[in-house]
N, C-alpha and C positions, 0 to 999 in steps of 0.2 A: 534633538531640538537644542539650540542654543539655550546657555544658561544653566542645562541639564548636566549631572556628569554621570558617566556612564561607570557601573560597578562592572568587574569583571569576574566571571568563574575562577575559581583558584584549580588548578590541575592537581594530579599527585606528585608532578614532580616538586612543586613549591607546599607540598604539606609537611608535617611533621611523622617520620616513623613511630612514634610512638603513636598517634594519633590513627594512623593507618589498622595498627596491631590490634588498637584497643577499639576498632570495631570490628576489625571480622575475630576477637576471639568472644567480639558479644553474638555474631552471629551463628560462630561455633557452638557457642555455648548454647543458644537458643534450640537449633536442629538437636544437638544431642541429645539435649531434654526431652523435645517431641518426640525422639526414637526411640528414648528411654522408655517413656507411656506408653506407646504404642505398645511396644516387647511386654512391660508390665499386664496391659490389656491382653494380648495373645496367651501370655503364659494363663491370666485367669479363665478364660475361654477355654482352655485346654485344660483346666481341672477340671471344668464344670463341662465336660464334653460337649463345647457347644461348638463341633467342628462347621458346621454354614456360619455362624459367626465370625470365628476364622477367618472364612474364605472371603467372608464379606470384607474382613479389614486388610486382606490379603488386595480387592481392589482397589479399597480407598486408598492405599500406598502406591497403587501402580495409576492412580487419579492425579493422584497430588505429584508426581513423576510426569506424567503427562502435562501438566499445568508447569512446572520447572522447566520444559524441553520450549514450551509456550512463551514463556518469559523469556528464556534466554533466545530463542529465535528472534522476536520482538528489536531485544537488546541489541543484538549486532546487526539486525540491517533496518533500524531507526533513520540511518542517515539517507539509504536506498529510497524507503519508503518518503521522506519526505523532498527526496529529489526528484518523485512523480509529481510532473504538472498536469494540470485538467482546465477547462476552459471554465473561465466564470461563470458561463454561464448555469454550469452543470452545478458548477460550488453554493449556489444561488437556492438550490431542489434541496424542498426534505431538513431543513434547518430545524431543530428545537426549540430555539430560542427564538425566531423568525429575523433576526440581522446577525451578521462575521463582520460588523466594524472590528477593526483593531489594529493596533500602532505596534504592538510586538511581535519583530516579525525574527525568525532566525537567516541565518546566512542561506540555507537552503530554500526559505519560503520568498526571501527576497529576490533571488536568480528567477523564480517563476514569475513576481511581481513584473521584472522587468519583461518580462516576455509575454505579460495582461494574462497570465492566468494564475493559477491559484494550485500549493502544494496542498496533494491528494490528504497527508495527514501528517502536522509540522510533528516534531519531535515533542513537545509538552502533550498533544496529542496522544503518541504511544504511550507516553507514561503514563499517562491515568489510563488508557485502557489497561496497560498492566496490572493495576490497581483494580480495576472494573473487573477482571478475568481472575482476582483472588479472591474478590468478594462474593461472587457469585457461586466458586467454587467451595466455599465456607458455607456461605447459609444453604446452600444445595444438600450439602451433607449433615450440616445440623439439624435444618427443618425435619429429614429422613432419619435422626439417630431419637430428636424429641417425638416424632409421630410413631414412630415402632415403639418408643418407649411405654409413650398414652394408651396405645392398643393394647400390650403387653399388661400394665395394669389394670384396665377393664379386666382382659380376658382373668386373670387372677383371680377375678369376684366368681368365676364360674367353676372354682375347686369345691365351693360347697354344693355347689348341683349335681357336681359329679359323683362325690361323696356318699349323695344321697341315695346314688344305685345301689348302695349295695347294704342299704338298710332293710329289715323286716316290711317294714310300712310301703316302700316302695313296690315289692315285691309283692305285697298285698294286694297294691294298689292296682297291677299290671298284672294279677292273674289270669294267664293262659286261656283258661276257660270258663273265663265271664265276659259276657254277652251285652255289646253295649250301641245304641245307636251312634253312629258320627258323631250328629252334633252335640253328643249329651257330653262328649268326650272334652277334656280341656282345652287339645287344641283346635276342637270343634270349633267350641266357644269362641274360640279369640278371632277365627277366620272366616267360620263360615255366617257371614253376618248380607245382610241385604244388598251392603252394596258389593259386593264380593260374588255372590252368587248372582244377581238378575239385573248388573248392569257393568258395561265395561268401563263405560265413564266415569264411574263412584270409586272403581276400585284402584284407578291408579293415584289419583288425588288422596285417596284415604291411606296408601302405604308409605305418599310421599309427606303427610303429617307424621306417620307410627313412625317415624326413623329418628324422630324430636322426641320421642317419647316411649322408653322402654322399647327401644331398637330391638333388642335379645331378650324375649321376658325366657322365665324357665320355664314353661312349657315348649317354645319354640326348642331349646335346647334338647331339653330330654326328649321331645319327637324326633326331630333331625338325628341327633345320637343314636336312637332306635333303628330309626331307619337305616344307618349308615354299619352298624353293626349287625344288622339282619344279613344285607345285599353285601359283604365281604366277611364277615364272620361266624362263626356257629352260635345259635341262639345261647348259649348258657354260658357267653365267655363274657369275662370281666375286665373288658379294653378299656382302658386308662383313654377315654376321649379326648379331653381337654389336655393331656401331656402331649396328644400326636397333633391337636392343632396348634400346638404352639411351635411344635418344633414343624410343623410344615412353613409356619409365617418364619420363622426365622429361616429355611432356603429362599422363601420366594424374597424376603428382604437384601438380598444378594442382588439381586435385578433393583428392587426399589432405590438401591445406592449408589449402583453404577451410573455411570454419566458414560452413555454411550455414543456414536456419533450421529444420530436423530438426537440427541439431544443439543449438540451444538448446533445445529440447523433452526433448530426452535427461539434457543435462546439469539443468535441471530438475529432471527426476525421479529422476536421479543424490540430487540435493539432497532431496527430496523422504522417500526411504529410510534417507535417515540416524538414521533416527528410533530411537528406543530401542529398541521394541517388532519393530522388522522380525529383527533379528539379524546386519545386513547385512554385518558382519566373517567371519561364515561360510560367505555364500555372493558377495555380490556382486563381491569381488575376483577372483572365480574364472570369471565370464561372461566375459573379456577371453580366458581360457587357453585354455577351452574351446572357443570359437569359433577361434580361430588356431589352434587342431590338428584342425577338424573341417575347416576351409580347407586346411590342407597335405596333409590327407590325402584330399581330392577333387583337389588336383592329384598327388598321387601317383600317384591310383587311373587317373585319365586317362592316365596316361603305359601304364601296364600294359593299359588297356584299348584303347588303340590298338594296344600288341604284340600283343594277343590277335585283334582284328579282322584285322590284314594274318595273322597267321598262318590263320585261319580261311577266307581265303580263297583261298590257297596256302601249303603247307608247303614248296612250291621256288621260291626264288628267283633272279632271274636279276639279276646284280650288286649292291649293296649292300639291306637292306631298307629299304622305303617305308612309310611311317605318311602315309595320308591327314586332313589338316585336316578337320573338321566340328564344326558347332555343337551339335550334337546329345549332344556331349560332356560340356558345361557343363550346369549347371542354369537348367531354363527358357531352356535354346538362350543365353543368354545371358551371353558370358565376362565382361564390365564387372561383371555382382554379382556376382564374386569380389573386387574392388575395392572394391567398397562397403563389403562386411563388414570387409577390411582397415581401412580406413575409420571404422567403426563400434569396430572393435575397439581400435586407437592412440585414440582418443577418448576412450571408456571409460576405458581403462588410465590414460591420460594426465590426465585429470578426478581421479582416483583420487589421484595423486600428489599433485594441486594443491592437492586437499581438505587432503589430508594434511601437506602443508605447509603452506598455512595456517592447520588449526588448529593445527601446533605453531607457528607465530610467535606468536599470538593469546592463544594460552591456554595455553601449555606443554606436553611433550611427554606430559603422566601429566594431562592435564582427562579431564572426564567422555567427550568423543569417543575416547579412548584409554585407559581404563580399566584393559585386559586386553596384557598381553603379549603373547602370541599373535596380536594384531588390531594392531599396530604392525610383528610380524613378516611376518606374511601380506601386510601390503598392500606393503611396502618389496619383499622377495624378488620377490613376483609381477607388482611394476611392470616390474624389473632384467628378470626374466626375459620377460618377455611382450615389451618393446622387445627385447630381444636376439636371442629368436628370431620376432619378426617382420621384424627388419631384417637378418638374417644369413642366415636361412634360408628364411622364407614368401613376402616378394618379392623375393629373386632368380626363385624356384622359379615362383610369379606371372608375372615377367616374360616366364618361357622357355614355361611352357604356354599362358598367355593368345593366342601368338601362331599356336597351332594351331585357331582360330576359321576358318571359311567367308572368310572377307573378312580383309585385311591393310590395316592401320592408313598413314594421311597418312606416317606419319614414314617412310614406307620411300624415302622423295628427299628427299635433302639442302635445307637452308634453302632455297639458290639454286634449284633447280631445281623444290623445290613453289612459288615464286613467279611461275613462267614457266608451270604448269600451270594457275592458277589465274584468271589473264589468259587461255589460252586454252579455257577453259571458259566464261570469262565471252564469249569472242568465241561459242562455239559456240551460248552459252544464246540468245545477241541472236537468232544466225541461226535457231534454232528460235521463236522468238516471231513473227518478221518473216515467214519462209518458210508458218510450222505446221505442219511435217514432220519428221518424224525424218531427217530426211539432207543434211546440211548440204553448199548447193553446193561444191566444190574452188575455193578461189584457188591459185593460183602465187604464191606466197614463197619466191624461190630455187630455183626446181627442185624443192620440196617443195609437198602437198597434204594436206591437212587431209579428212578425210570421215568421218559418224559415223552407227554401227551398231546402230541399238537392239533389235537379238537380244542377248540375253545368256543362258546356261545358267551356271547356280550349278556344272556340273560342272567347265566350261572358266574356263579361267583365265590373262589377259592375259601377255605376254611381255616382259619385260624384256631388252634386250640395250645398254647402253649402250658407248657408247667411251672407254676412260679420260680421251682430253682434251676430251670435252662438256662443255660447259659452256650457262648459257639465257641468252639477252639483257636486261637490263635492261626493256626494253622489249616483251617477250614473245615477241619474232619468233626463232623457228628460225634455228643458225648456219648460214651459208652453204656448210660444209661438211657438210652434213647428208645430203647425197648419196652420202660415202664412209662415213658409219657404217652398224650394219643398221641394221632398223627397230624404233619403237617403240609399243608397245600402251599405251595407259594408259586405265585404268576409272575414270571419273567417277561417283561415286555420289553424286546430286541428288534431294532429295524430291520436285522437284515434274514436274523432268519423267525421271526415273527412273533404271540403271544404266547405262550404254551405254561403248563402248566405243569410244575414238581412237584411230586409227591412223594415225603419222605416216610 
């Protein structure tokens, strides 16, 4: 416009070198830092043998690598993308803001102008997505490093329940051969209540309040516990419960951090809804809530419904009661999509936040994306809250039910010891390929024999007895004093050549 004077980009070649140096050695400086930390983190991880942790920051580096290849893609064909023209009328659909007035146009958006349509996305455009695509992939992973965290501290409070087993009192408490009705029983009491027994209506609404309100009492723990060491272990062994669920949440938190490619599809269409026309401030902050209370209250409902089963099958018990593991619990037999949705849900939520940060950095906190009070409200309260009670309450609660599935999870042997089992599966796989039979001959190593069982019944369930100073060899061979411990069962579950069971 006349009158106006136009300022121009300064290029590098009319910069200053020293000017040039003195940012990219601030950005040298910055990555070296972050790789610093990182290595820092890893090496603590690796005293504290927390190899799934590891593995987990092992992805987050190859995330944050992905998102670099993303950028710099972006970066060199900016010019490409903004030399796509589209017809106005199409540029007209799905706005945010509901008008594209605007006087500033670039060399690229104006070659479309002349031609009445409109560049698919002008260059200022890719740059803030760039910007959109780092934010997203930050609070993505923070929201999953504070939620594992929250969880992680709940589950801490359950060291003194655990504790508790292996007191006198306890063991009083749980005597073998005392005689006791169901409901007289504590976790009688907590479940087997009116609306739970004689009506289906009553009981889902009442598991979907108990999730607000002592989610994990201990009794539900030391039942579940019970039960879970009857159906995999020998009754008189003293399994460190609460140490194997933790290290089970820490694998499956390996999944909760990846950003896989369903999740860019999501986030997408996340973007996608933003549009003016959808109303998305009404309803879509609220798909995160929703799904995290229909999640706690499926494992609520599980805990009640396993009360109701052992009570259904005897009203008299003889020593403490038993809850049998089965998959049949979970939907679709399958306890892992309970995780998913988790999953799904910290994403969502999490995307939400990001959004919402970056358009306040962008565009200030009252632009057209933020209009309405209410829809600045809604999305802040309901992020707060959806991180709080997924990490405080949904996966603890996760952790403790998931583990009442048919089959128990790798983590239940310490680092050491799953690395001596995995050496001897691989000796056993040899001798099944070499022999072609399910029964691998016995060697003598030490006075011990190796020999393998391929009957398995999903009712029976391998034995655990270990001696507290076991320990597995470096090199996979059974210690030499393996003759005064008992013995030990361990189930190998292999896709290809099937369940079977060792018995050493």
């Amino acid at each position: 416009m006349a009158g106006e004077t136009t300022v121009e980009e300064r290029s590098i070649e009319v910069t200053p070198t020293w000017a040039v140096a003195t940012v990219c050695l601030m950005l040298i400086s910055v990555s070296v830092l972050i790789e610093h930390l990182l290595h820092l983190l890893a090496k603590y991880f690796n005293k504290k043998k927390k190899s799934s942790l590891i593995q987990t920051l092992h992805k987050i580096k190859s995330d944050l690598m992905m998102l670099g290849f993303m950028s710099l893609i972006l970066t060199v064909s900016e010019k490409r993308i903004s030399n796509i023209c589209i017809p106005k009328s199409m540029a007209e659909t799905f706005l945010p803001c509901g008008t594209m007035d605007s006087d500033d146009y670039s060399e690229e958006e104006l070659k479309c102008v002349e031609q009445g349509k409109v560049s698919l996305l002008s260059r200022k455009g890719v740059n803030q997505l760039q910007y959109l695509i780092f934010v997203l992939a930050f609070f993505h992973s923070l929201s999953c490093v504070l939620t594992f965290s929250l969880g992680m501290a709940k589950m801490r409070s359950w060291e003194s329940w655990e504790a508790e087993t292996r007191t006198l009192e306890y063991q009083f408490t749980n005597d073998p051969r005392r005689f006791r009705f169901t409901h007289q029983t504590s976790f009688g009491k907590r479940h087997l209540r009116f609306w739970s027994e004689h009506s289906r209506l009553l009981r889902w609404p009442a598991c979907f309040l108990r999730q607000f309100y002592a989610s994990v009492s201990r009794t539900d723990y030391l039942t579940l516990r019970r039960g879970f060491i009857t159906a995999h272990f020998a009754k008189e062994s003293h399994f460190n419960f609460q140490r194997y669920i933790n290290r089970a949440l820490e694998k499956d938190f390996g999944m909760v951090a990846g950003m896989s490619w369903w999740i860019w599809i999501i986030s997408v269409l996340f973007i996608f809804f933003n549009a003016q026309g959808f109303y998305n401030y009404l309803w879509l902050p609220f798909i995160p809530l929703v799904m995290l209370l229909v999640v706690g209250t499926k494992l609520e409902g599980i805990i009640t419904q396993m009360c109701l089963d052992s009570h259904g099958k005897s009203q008299v018990v003889i020593g403490p009661l038993l809850v049998r593991p089965s998959d049949h619990y979970f939907w679709f037999n399958w306890p892992k999509l309970l995780l998913h949705v988790i999953h799904l849900v910290l994403l969502q939520n999490s995307f939400q936040l990001a959004f919402f940060a970056w358009t306040w950095y962008k565009f200030g906190l009252r632009s057209c994306f933020h209009e309405k009070t209410e829809d600045i409200i809604i999305k802040i309260v309901l992020g707060v809250v959806v991180h709080m009670l997924c990490g405080y309450v949904t996966l603890p609660l996760y952790a403790l039910v998931t583990q009442m599935g048919s089959s128990m999870k790798n983590a239940v042997f310490p680092e050491s010891v799953a690395h001596g089992l995995k050496r001897w599966r691989g000796r056993a796989r040899k001798n099944l390929r070499t022999n072609d039979y399910y029964s691998a001959r016995p060697s003598s190593v030490d006075d011990a024999s190796v020999s393998l069982d391929a009957s398995l019944s999903l009712d029976a369930s391998p034995s655990f007895s270990l001696h507290p100073s076991y320990s597995v060899d470096r090199e996979g061979d059974p210690p030499s004093d393996l003759k005064d411990t008992k013995f030990v069962a361990v189930e190998i579950d292999d896709g290809q050549v099937g369940k079977q069971h060792q018995k050493i």
